[in-house]
N, C-alpha and C positions, 0 to 999 in steps of 0.2 A: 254695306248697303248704300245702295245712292240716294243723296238728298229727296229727290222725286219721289221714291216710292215712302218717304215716310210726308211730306209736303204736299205731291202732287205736281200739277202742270197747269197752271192755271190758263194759258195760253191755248193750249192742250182743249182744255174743257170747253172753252168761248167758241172754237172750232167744232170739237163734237156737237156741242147743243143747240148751232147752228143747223146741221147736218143733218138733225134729228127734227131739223122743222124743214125741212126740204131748203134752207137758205146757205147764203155762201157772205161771205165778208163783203162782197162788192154789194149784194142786193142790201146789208145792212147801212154802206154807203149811201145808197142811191134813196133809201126810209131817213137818214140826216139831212140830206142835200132837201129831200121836199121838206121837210119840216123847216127846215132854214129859207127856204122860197127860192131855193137856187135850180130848181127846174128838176130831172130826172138823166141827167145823162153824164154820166162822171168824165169825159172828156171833154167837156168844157171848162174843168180842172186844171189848176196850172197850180204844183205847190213845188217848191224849193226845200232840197236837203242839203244842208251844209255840216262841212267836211274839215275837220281840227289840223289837217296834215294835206300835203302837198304830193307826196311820195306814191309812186306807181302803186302800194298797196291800197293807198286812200283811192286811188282812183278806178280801182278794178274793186273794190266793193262800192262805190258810190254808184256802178256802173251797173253792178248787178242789182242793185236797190233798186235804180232807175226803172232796169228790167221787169223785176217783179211788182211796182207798182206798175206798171204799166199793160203788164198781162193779166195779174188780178184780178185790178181796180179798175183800169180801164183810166188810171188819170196818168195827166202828163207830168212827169218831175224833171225840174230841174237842177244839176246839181253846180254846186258851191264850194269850189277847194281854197282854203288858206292854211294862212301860217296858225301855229295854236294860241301864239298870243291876241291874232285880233279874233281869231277863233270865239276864247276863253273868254274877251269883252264883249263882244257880241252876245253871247249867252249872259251874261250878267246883267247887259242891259237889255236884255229880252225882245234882241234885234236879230230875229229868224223865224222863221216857221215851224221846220223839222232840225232836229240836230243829230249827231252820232257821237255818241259817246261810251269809252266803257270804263270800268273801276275794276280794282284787283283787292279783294277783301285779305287783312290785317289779320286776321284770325278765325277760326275755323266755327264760327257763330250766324247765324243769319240776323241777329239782333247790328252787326257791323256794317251792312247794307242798308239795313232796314233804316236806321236812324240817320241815311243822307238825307230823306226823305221828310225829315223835322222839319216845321214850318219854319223857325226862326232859323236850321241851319241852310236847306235850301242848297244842297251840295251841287245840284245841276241846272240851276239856274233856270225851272221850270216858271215861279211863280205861286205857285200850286201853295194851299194851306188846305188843311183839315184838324178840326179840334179833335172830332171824335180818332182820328189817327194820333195823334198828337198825344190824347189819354192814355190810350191803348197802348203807346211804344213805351210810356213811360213805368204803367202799368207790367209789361213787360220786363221792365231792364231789372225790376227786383221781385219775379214769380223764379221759387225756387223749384216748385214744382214740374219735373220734366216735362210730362204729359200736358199738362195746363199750358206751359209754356209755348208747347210747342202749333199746339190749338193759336193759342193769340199770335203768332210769328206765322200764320197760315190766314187769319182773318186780318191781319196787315197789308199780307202781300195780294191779295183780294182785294184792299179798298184802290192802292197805288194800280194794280194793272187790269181789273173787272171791271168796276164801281166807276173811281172814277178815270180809267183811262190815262194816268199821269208817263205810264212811261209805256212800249215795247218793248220788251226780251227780245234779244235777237240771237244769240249763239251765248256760249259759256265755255272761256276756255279750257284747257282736258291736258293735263300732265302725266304723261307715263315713265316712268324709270323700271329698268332691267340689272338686278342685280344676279348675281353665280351664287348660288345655294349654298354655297359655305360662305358667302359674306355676311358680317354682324354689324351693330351700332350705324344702320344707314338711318336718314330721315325720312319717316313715311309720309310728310306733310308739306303740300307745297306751298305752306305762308312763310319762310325762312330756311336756312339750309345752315349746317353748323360743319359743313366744310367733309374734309375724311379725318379729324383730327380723332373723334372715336368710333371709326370707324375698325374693322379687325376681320380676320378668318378663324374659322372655327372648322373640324373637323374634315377636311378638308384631303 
């Protein structure tokens, strides 16, 4: 079963219930901009994404970012490639706009995500604090109850990506292995790999 269908999509949902009021993410833009006193026309926007890598991949997904804000949103982005060291200082001293970032989870828990997101850990260099998240995660790390738990690990990622807007999901990356039906002792987890050492064939 995939994480989604017992989670959801929260991303997912801000779209649909959009959708359902006849709006689109740009007209929620253009409802910020006037509340801000910035006028009503999201191309008088100029916001900067910056980019941890240098490398033709950095730069054909900054490009494509570019793209879809700009067909969206209707704002102009500009982007930003370095090295990840002034990258990773930049983010630290909270000298950017927009950033791109991704993380590869240590174990098969949504609580090992969740908790970048700790005020005092602060793994992304947002700024960002919440107490009420902050109880909740902690709250969390010792509910032994599944179902319970999994409720709070769903009202987390609600505050960080609905509420209050801390991060975008952008993609999540997707591992596939093909093993021959009489292979045994393969790893079906991709946080670590224990090599072919107990690997084997069986009836074969």
């Amino acid at each position: 079963m995939c994480s989604s269908d017992l989670a959801g999509d929260p991303s997912k949902d801000m779209i649909d219930a959009l959708a359902a009021e006849g709006k689109t993410p740009k007209d929620l833009l253009i409802q910020g901009m006037e509340e801000l006193g910035l006028g009503s026309d999201p191309s008088t926007l100029t916001v900067t994404l910056s980019l941890g890598g240098t490398s033709e991949w950095h730069k054909t997904l900054g490009e494509y970012l570019q793209q879809v804000y700009q067909n969206e949103l209707g704002v102009t982005c500009n982007l930003e490639q370095m090295e990840w060291g002034i990258f990773s200082s930049k983010v630290d001293n909270g000298e950017y706009q927009m950033g791109f970032m991704g993380w590869g989870a240590y174990y098969s828990d949504p609580y090992d995500v969740l908790s970048l997101f700790e005020s005092s850990y602060d793994a992304f260099g947002t700024g960002w604090s919440n107490a009420e998240f902050d109880a909740l995660l902690k709250e969390c790390a010792h509910e032994m109850d599944d179902a319970k738990r999994l409720e709070m690990c769903k009202q987390l990622e609600t505050i960080i990506v609905n509420d209050d807007f801390v991060v975008n999901p952008l993609a999540c990356s997707e591992t596939q292995s093909f093993f021959k039906p009489y292979m045994r002792g393969y790893d079906t987890t991709a946080f670590g790999s224990s090599g072919y050492k107990y690997m084997y064939t069986s009836g074969r």
